[in-house]
N, C-alpha and C positions, 0 to 999 in steps of 0.2 A: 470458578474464578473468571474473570472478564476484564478485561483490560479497556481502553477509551476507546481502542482502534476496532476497528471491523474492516472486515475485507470481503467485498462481493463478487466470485469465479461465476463469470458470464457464459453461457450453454443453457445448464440447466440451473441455472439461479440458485448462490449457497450462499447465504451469509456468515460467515466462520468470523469470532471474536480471536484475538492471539490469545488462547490458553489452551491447554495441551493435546483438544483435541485438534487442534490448526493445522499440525503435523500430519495426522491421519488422512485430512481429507486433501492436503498436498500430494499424496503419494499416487492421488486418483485425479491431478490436473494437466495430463500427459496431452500435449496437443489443445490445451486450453486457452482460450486468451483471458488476460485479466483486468480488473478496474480496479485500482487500491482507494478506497475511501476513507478519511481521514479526517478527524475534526480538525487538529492543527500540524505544521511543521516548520518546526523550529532548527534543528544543526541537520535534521534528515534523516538523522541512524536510523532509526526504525522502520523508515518508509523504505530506506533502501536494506535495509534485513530482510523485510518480507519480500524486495523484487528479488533477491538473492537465491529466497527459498523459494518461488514459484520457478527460477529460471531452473536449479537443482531439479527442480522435479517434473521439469518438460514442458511447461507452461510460459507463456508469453506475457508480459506487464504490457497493455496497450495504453494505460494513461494514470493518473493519482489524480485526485481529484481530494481539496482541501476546502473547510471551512475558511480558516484563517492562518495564514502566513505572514512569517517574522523574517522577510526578505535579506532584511542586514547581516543575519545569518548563513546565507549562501545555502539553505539545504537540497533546494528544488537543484543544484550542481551536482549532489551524487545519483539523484534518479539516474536511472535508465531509457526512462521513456516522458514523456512531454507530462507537466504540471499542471494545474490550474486553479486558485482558490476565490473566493468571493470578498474575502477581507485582509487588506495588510495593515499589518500593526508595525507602526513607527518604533523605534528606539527609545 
């Protein structure tokens, strides 16, 4: 099972989808920094669930980084750590 999102832990290069092995390989991100990559963000939950689970498990969110952002939403507000996307979509 694969979700839209993928998330790439920078050291040794992993790309983990959120499905249920995502948990597993958190538990080994002790002292990690991370890049959350992201096709879109819209209210943020998600993006800030997974800073959530990397910070639980020892790991550092050093940026999210997004396709396309729906600003009016405010979500890039509950990150953790600095934003960035290439397309905003108006209202």
């Amino acid at each position: 099972m694969f979700s839209r999102c993928r998330r790439v832990l920078l050291r040794k290069v992993r790309v983990l989808s959120l499905s249920s092995e995502f948990p597993k390989y958190l538990s080994k991100t002790q002292n990690m920094a991370v890049t959350d990559f992201s096709d879109l963000i819209a209210t943020g939950g998600s993006a800030a669930a997974a800073g959530e689970l990397i910070a639980k498990s020892g790991g550092k969110t050093l940026e999210y980084l997004f396709i396309i952002s729906l600003p009016f939403l405010n979500g890039d507000k509950k990150l953790d750590a600095p934003s960035y996307w290439l397309i905003e979509a108006e209202d």
